[in-house]
C-alpha positions, 0 to 999 in steps of 0.5 A: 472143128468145122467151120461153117459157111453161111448159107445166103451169103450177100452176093458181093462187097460193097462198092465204094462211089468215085468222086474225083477229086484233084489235089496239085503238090509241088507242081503235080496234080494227083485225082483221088477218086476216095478222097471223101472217105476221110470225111468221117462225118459225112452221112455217105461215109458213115453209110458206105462203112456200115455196108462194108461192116455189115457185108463182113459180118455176114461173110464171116459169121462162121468162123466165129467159134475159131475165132473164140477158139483163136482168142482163148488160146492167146488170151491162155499165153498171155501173162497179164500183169508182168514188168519190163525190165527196169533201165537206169536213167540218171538216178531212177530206174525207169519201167512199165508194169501190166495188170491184169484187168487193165488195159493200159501199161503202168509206166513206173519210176523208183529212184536208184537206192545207194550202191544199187547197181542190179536193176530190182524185180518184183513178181507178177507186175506187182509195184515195187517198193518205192514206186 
């Protein structure tokens, strides 16, 4: 795979404007020179986070087939739905399950069965009965 470096790319990153500005704590005084970049509404941070965006964008338009190439083959590793392996709290066993699709971890319990001592499985991130 080759990958291709654009032709016309923006001559140089977007400089961020110093504003100083000085905060004193337990008697030192230190100037941040970026401090208005943590106001994320101002109209200028917004601006200045576009030009970084953009000016990315642009610099790295070709590496976007490696960059497919790089998230198939992860996304091919990846077991989606799975289960942790259940840890005993109390009278519970405790886990967290992932489904494929979901974005998110299920976090699951299912109480402890009497003269249950091996922690239960089930395949493929699939509930356990109980849960």
């Amino acid at each position: 795979m080759s990958i291709e470096v654009p032709a016309d790319p923006p001559a140089e990153a977007p400089s961020a404007k110093q504003v100083p500005h000085e905060r004193t704590y337990h008697g030192d005084t230190v100037t941040d020179e970026y401090a208005w970049l943590a106001d994320k509404d101002d109209p200028d941070t917004i601006a200045y986070l576009k030009a970084e965006n953009a000016y990315t964008e642009a610099v790295t338009a070709g590496l976007a087939p490696l960059q497919d190439q790089i998230f198939a083959e992860i996304k091919a590793r990846t077991q989606e739905s799975d289960l942790s392996v259940p840890v005993r709290k109390g009278d519970w066993w405790q886990y967290a399950r992932t489904v494929e699709g979901q974005q998110y971890t299920v976090h699951c319990r299912r109480a402890v069965r009497p003269g249950e001592v091996i922690p239960p499985l089930a395949e493929d991130g699939q509930p356990l009965d109980g849960e």
